[in-house]
N, C-alpha and C positions, 0 to 999 in steps of 0.2 A: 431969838433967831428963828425964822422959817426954817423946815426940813422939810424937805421931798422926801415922799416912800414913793419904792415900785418894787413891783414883783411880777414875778410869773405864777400860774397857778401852783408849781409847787412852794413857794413862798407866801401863799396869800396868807394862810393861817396865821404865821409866824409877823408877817407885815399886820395883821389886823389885831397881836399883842401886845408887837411895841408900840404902834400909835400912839394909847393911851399915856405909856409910860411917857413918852417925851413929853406929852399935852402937861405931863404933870408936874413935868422938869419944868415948867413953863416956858415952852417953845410954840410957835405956832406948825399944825402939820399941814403939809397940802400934799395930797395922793394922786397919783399919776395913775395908777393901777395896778395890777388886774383889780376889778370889780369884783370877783366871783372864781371861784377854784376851775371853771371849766376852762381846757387846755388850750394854754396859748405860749407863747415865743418869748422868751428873754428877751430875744436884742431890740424889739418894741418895746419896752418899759425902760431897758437902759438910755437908749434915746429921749427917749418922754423926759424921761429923771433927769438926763445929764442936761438938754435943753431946758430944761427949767429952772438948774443951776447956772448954768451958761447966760441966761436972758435975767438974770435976778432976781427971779419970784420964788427963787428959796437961796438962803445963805451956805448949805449943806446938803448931801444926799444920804440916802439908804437904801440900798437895793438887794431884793433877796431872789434866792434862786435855790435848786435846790441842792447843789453842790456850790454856789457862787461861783463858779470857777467861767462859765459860760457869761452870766452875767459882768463879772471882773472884764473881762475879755473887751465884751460890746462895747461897755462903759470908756475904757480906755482909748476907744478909736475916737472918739469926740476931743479935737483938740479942745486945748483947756481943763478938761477933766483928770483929776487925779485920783484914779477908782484903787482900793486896795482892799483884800480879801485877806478879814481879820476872825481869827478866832480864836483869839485873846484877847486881854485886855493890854500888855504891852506893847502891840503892833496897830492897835486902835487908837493910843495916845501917842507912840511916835511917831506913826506914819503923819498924824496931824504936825506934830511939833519940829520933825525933822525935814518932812517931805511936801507939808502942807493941800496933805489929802484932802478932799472937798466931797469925794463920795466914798461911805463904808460898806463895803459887802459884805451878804452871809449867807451863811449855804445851810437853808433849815434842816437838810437832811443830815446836819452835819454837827450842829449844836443845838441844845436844847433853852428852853425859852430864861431859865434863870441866868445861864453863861451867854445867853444873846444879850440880855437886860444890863448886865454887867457892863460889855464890850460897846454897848451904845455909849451907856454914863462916860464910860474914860474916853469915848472918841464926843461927843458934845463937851467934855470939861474943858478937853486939849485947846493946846492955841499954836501957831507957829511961834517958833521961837524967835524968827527975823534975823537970827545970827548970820555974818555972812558964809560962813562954810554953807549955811541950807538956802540961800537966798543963790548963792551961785549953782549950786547944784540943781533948782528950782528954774532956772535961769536955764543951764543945760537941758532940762527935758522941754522947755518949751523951745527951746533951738532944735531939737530934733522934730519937735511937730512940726514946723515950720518948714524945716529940710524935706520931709518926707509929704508936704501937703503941697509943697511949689513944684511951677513945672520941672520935668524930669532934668533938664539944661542944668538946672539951680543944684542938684541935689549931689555933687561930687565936693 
């Protein structure tokens, strides 16, 4: 599977760790950015990452930031996007398996590189489960993007 990274510069470190790892999981990576630690915007990489989940040239995202919380944020205005800000390894596989997450956050200042390495593996393992309880509930949040992205008329 492709995966997008993005980060901001307080993520790039953290982003140019796990690259490797996934390379090794044998996934392919494509980087969105940041290039270089000099200071720039979260919601310019969440964009980047989530359009490029969105258009198909990656099957999954990863987006770091330095609390994720800001990143999480951005990510989720992107209909389509199912961004969730994990720093476990349980909320990395069931956000996939119940919620069918497509993009993981992390907030470098918040975990360190062995419990990030972790939280990736379980969120690349996962799969949705396709059960219908999570297919309807999957079903509900794109009904809300939907409501919330049509004109105002539509949204009662």
């Amino acid at each position: 599977m492709r995966i997008a990274f993005g980060s901001d510069h307080a993520g790039f470190e953290l982003k140019n760790k796990l690259m490797p790892l996934v390379a090794e999981l044998g996934h392919e990576v494509v980087d969105v950015g940041a290039f270089d630690a000099s200071p720039s915007d979260y919601p310019d990489f969440a964009e980047a990452l989530g359009r490029t989940v969105l258009d198909g040239r990656a099957g999954r995202g990863i987006l770091i930031c330095g609390s994720g919380v800001g990143a999480s944020v951005s990510a989720n205005k992107l209909p389509g996007i199912r961004a969730g800000l994990c720093h476990d390894t349980y909320s990395a596989h069931q956000g996939v398996e119940h919620d069918n997450m497509n993009v993981l956050v992390l907030g470098s200042r918040i975990i360190g590189i062995e419990l990030a390495g972790e939280i990736v593996r379980a969120y690349l393992r996962a799969v949705f489960s396709d059960e219908e309880r999570h297919r309807r509930r999957v079903a509900k949040i794109a009904a809300l993007e939907r409501k919330f992205t049509s004109p105002v008329e539509d949204r009662k």
